[in-house]
N, CA, C and O atoms as a GROMACS GRO file, in nm:
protein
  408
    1UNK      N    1  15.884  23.053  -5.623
    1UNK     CA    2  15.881  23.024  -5.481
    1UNK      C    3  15.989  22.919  -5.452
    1UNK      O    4  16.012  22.826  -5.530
    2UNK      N    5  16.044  22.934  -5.352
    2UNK     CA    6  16.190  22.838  -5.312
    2UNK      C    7  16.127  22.734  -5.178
    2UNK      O    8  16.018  22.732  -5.120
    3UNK      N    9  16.236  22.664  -5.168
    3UNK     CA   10  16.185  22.554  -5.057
    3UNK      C   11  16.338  22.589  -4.969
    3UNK      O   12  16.451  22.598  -5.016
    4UNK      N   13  16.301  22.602  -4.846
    4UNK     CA   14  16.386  22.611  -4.707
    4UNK      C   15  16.405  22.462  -4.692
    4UNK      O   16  16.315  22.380  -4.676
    5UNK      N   17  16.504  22.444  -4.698
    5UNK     CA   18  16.563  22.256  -4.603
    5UNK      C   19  16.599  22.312  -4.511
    5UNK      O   20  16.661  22.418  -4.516
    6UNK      N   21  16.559  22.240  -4.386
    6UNK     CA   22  16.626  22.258  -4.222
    6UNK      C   23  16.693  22.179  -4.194
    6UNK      O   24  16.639  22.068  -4.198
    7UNK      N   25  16.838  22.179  -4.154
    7UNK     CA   26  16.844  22.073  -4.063
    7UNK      C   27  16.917  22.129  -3.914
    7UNK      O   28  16.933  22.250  -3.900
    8UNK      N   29  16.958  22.037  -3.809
    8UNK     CA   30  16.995  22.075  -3.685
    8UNK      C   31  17.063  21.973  -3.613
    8UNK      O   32  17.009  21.862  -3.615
    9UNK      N   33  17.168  21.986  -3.552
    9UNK     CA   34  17.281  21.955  -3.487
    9UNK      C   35  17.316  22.002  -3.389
    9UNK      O   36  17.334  22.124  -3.394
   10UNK      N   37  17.343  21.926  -3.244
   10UNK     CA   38  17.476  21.956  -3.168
   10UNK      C   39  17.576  21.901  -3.137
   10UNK      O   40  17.584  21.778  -3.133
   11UNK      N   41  17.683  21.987  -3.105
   11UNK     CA   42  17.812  21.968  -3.023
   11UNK      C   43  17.848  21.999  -2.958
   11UNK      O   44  17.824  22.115  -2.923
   12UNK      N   45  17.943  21.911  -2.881
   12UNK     CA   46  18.029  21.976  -2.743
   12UNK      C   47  18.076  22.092  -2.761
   12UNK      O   48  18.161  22.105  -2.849
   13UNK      N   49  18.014  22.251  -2.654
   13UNK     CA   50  18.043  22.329  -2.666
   13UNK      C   51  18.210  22.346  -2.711
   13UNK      O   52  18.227  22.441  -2.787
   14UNK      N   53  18.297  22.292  -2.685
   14UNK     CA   54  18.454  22.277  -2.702
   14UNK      C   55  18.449  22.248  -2.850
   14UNK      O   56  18.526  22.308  -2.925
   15UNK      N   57  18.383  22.181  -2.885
   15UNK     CA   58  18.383  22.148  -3.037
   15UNK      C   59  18.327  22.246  -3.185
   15UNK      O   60  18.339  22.232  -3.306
   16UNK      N   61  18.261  22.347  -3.095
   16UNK     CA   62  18.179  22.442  -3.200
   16UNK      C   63  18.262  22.460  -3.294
   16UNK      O   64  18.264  22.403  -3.403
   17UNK      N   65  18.363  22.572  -3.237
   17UNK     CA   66  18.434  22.645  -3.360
   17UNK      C   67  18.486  22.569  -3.459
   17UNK      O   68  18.492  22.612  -3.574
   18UNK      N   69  18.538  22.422  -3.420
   18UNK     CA   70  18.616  22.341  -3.497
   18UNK      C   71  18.485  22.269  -3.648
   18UNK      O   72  18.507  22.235  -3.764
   19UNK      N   73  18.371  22.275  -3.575
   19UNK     CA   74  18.242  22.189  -3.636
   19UNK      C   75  18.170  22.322  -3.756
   19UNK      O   76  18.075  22.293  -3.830
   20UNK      N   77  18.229  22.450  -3.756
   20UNK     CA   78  18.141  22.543  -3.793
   20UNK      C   79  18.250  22.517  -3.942
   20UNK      O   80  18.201  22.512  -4.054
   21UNK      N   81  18.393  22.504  -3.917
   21UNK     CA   82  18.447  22.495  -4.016
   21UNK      C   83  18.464  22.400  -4.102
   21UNK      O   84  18.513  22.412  -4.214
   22UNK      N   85  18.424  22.304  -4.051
   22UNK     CA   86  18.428  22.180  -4.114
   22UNK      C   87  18.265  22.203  -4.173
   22UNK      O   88  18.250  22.182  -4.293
   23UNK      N   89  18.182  22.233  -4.117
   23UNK     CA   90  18.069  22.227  -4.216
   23UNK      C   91  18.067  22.370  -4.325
   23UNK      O   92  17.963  22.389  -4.387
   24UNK      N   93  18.150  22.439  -4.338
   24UNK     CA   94  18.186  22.501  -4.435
   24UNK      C   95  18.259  22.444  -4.587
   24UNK      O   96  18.244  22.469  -4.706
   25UNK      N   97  18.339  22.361  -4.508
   25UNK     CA   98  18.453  22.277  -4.604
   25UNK      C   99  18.354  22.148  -4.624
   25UNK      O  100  18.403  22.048  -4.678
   26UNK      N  101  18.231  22.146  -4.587
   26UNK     CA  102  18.186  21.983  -4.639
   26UNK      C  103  18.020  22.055  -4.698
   26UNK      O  104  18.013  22.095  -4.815
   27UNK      N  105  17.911  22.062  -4.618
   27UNK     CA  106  17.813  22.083  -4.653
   27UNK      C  107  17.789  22.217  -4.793
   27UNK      O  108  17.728  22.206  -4.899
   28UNK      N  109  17.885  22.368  -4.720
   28UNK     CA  110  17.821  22.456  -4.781
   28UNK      C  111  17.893  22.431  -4.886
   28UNK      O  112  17.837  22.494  -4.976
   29UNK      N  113  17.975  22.383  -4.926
   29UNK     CA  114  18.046  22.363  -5.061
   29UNK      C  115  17.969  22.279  -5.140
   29UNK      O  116  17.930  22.326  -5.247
   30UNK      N  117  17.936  22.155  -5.110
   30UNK     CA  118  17.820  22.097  -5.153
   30UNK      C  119  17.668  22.197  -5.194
   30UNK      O  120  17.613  22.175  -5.303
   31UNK      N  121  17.632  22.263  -5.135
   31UNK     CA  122  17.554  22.368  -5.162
   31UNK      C  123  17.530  22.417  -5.287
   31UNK      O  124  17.450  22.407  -5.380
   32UNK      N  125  17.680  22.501  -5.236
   32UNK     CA  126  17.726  22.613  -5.356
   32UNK      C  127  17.736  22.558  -5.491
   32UNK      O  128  17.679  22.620  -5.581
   33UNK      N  129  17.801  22.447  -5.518
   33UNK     CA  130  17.805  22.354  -5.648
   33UNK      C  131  17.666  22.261  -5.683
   33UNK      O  132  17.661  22.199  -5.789
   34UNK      N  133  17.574  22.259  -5.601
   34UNK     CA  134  17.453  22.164  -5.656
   34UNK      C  135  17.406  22.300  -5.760
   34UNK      O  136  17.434  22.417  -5.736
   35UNK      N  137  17.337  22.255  -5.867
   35UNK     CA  138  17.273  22.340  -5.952
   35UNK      C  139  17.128  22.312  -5.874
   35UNK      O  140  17.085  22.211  -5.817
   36UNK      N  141  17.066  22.452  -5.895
   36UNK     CA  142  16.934  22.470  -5.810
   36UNK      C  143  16.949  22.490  -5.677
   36UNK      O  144  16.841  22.456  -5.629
   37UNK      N  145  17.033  22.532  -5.574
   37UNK     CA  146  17.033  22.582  -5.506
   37UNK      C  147  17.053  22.744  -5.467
   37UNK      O  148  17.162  22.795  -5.494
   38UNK      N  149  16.978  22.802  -5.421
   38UNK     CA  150  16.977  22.920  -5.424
   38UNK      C  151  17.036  22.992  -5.272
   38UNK      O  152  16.988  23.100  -5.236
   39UNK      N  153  17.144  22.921  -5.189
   39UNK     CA  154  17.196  23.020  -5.088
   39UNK      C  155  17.172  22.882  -4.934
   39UNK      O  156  17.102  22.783  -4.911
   40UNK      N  157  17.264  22.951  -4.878
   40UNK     CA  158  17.225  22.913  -4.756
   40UNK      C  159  17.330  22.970  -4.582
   40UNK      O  160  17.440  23.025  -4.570
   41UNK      N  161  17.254  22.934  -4.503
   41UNK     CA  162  17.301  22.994  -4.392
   41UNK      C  163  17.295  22.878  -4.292
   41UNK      O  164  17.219  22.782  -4.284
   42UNK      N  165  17.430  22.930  -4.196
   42UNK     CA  166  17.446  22.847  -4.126
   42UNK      C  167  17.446  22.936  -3.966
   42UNK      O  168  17.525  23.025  -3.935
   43UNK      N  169  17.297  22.864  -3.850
   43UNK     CA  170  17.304  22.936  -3.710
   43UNK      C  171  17.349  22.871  -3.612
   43UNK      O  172  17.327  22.750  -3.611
   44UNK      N  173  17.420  22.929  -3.509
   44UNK     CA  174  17.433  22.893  -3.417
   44UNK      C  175  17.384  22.958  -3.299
   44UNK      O  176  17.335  23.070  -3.279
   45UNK      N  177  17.423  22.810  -3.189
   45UNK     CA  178  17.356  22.886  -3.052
   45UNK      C  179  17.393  22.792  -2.946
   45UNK      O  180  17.350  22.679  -2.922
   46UNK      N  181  17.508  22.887  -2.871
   46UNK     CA  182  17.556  22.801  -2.746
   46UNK      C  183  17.426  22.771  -2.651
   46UNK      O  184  17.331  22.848  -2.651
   47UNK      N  185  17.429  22.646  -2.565
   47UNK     CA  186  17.328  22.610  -2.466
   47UNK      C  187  17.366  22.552  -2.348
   47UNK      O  188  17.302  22.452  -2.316
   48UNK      N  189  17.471  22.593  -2.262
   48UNK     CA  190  17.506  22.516  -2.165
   48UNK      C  191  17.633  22.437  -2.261
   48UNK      O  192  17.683  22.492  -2.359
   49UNK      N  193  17.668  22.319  -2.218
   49UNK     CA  194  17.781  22.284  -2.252
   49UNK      C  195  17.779  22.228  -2.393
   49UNK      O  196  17.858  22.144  -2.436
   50UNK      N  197  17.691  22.278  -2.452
   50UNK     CA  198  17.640  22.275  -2.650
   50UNK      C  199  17.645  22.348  -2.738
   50UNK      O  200  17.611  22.464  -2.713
   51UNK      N  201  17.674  22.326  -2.835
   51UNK     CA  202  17.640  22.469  -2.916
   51UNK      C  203  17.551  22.380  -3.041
   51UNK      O  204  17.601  22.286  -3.102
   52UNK      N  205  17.446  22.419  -3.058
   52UNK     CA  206  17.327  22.382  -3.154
   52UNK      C  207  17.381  22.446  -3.310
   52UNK      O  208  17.470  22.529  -3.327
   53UNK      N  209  17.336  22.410  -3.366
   53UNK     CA  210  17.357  22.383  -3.523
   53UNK      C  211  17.282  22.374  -3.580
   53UNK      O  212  17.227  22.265  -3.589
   54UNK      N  213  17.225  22.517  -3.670
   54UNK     CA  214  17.079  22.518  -3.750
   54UNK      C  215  17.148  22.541  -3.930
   54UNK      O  216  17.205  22.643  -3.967
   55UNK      N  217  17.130  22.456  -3.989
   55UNK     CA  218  17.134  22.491  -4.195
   55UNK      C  219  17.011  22.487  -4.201
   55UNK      O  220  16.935  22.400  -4.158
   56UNK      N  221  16.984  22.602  -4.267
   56UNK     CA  222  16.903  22.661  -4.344
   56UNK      C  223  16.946  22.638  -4.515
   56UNK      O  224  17.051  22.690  -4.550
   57UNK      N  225  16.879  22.573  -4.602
   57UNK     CA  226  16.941  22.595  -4.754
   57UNK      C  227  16.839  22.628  -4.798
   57UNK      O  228  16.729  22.579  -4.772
   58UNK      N  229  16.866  22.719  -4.874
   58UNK     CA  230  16.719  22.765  -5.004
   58UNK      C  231  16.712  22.706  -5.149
   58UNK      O  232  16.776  22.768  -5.234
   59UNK      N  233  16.664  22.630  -5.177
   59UNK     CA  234  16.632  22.577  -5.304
   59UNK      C  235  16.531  22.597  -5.423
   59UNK      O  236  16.416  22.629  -5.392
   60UNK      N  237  16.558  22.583  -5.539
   60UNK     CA  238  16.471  22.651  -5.660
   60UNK      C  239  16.320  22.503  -5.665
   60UNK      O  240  16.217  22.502  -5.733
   61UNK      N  241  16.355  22.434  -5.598
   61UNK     CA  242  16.230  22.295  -5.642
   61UNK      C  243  16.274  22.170  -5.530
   61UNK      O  244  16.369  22.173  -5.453
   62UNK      N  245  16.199  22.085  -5.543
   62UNK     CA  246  16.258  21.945  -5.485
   62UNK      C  247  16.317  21.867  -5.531
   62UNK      O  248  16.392  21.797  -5.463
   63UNK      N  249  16.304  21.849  -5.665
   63UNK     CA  250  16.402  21.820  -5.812
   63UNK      C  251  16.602  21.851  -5.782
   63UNK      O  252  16.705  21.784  -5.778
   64UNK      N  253  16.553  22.027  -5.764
   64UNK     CA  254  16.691  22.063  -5.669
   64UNK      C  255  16.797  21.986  -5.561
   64UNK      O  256  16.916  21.957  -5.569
   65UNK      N  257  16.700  21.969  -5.459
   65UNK     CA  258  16.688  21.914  -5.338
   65UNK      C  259  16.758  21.779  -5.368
   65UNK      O  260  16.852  21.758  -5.291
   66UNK      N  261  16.738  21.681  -5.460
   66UNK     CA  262  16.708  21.547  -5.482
   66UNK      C  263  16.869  21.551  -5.525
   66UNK      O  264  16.946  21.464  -5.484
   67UNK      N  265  16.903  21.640  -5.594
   67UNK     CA  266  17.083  21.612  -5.662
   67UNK      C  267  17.144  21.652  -5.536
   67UNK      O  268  17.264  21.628  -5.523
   68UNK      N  269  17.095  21.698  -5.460
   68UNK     CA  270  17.192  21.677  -5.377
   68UNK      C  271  17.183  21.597  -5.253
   68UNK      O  272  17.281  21.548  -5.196
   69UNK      N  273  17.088  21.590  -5.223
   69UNK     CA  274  16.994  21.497  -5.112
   69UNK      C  275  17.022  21.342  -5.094
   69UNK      O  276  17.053  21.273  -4.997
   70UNK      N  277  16.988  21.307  -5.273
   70UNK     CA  278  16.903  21.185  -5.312
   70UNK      C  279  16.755  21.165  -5.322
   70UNK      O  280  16.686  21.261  -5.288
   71UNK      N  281  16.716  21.092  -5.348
   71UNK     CA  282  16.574  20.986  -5.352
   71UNK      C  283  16.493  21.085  -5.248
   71UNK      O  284  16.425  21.186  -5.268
   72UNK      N  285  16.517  21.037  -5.172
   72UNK     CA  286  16.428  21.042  -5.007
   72UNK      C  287  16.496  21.168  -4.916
   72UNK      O  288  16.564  21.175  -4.814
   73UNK      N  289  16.439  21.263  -5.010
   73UNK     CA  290  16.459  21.448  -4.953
   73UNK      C  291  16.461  21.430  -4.814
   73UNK      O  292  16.534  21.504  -4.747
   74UNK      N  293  16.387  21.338  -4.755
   74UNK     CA  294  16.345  21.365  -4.580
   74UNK      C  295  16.454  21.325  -4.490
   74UNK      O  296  16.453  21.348  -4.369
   75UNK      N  297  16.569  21.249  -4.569
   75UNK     CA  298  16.709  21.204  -4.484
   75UNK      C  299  16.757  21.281  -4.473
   75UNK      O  300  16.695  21.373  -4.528
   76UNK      N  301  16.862  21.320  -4.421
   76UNK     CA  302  17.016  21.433  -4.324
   76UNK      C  303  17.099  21.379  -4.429
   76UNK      O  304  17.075  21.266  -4.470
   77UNK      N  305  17.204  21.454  -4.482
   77UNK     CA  306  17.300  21.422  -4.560
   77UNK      C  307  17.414  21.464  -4.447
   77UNK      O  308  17.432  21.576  -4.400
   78UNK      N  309  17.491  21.335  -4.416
   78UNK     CA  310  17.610  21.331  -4.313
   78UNK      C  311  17.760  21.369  -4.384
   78UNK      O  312  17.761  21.396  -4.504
   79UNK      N  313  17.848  21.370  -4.328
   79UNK     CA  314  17.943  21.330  -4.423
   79UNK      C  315  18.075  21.248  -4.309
   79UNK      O  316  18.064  21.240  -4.187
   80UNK      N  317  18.171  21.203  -4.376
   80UNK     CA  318  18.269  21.113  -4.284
   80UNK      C  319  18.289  21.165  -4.175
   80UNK      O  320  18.256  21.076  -4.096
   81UNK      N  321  18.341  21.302  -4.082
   81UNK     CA  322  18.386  21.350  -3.944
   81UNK      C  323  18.278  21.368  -3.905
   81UNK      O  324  18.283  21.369  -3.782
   82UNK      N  325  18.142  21.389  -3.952
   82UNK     CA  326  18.015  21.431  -3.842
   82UNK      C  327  18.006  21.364  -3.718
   82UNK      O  328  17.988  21.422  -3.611
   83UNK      N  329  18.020  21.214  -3.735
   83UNK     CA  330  18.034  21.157  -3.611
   83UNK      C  331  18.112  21.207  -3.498
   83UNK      O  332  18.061  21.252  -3.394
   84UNK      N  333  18.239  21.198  -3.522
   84UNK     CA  334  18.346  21.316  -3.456
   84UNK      C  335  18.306  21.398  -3.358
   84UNK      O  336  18.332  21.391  -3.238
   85UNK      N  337  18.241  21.477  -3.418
   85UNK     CA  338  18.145  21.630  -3.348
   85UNK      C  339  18.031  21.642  -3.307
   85UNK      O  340  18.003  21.717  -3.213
   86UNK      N  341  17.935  21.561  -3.378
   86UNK     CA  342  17.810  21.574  -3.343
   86UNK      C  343  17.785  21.469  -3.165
   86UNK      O  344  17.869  21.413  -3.095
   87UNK      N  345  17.679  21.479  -3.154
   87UNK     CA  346  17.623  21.438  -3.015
   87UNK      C  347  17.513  21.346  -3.055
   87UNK      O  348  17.448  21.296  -2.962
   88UNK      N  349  17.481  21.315  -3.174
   88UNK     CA  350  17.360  21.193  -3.239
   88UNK      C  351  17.392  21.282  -3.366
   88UNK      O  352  17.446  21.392  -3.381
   89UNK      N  353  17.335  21.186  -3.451
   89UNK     CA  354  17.292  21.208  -3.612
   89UNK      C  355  17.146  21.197  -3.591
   89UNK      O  356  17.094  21.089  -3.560
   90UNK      N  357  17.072  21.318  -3.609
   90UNK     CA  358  16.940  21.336  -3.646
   90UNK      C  359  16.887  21.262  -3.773
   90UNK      O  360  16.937  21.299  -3.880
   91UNK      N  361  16.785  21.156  -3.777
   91UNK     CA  362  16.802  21.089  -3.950
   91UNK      C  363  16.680  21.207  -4.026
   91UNK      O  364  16.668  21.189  -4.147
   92UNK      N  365  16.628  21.275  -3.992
   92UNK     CA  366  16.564  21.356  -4.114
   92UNK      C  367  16.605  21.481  -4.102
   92UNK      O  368  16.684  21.530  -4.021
   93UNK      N  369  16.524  21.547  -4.217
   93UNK     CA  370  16.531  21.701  -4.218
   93UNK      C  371  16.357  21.727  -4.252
   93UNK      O  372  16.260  21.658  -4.283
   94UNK      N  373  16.393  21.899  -4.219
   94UNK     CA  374  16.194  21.952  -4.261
   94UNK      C  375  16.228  22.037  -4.377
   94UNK      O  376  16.331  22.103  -4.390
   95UNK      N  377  16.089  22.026  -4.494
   95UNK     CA  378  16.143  22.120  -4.556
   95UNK      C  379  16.003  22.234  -4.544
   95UNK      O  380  15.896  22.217  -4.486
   96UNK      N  381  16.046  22.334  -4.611
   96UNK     CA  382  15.912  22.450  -4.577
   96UNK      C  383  15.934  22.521  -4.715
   96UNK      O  384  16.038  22.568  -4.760
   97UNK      N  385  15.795  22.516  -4.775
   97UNK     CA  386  15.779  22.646  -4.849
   97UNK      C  387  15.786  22.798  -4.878
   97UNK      O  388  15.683  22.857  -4.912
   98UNK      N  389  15.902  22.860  -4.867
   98UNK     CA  390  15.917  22.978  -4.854
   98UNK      C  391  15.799  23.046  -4.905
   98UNK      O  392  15.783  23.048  -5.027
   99UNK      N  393  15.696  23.114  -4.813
   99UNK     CA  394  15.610  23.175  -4.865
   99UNK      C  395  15.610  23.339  -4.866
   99UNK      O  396  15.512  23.391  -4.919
  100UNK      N  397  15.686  23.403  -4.825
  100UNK     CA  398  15.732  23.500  -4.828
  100UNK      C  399  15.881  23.565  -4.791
  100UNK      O  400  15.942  23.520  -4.694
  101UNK      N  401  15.926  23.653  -4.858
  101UNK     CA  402  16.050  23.678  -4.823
  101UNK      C  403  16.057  23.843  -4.833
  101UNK      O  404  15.978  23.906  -4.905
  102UNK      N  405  16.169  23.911  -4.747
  102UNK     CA  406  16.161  24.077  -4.820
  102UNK      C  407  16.263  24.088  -4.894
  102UNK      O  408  16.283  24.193  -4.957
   0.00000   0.00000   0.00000
């Protein structure tokens, strides 16, 4: 059974496209190289003059979670330009027990 990390973000609609790539080149790379991670996806969704920002990561444990996280799974892992783009830094994340999948 895997564990879903959530997290969520917005930006100035003007800023999406620029913010989708940069969290390619920062987060999902981070991802892809933690050992114990098993995948992840990145949603979007314009809202008026926003575009929202959902990661989804799938992980093998919380053990997982922790090499790349740290300590305290329940913080947002930022990185230097987030400020830049984002509209606040959210300080946690949720995580969920994948209890089924097809």
């Amino acid at each position: 059974m895997s564990i879903a990390r959530i997290w969520h973000g917005a930006v100035p609609k003007a800023k999406g496209g620029a913010y989708l790539e940069y969290l390619k080149e920062t987060g999902m790379k981070d991802y892809a190289q933690t050992p114990g991670n098993a995948g992840a996806a990145i949603w979007t969704r314009d809202d008026g003059d926003k575009t929202d920002f959902l990661v989804i990561s799938y992980w093998e444990s919380m053990d997982a979670i922790k090499k790349f996280a740290g300590e305290d799974t329940s913080k947002a892992r930022y990185y230097p330009k987030d400020a830049e783009f984002l509209l606040g830094l959210e300080e946690t994340v949720e995580h969920y027990r994948v209890a089924f999948e097809l």
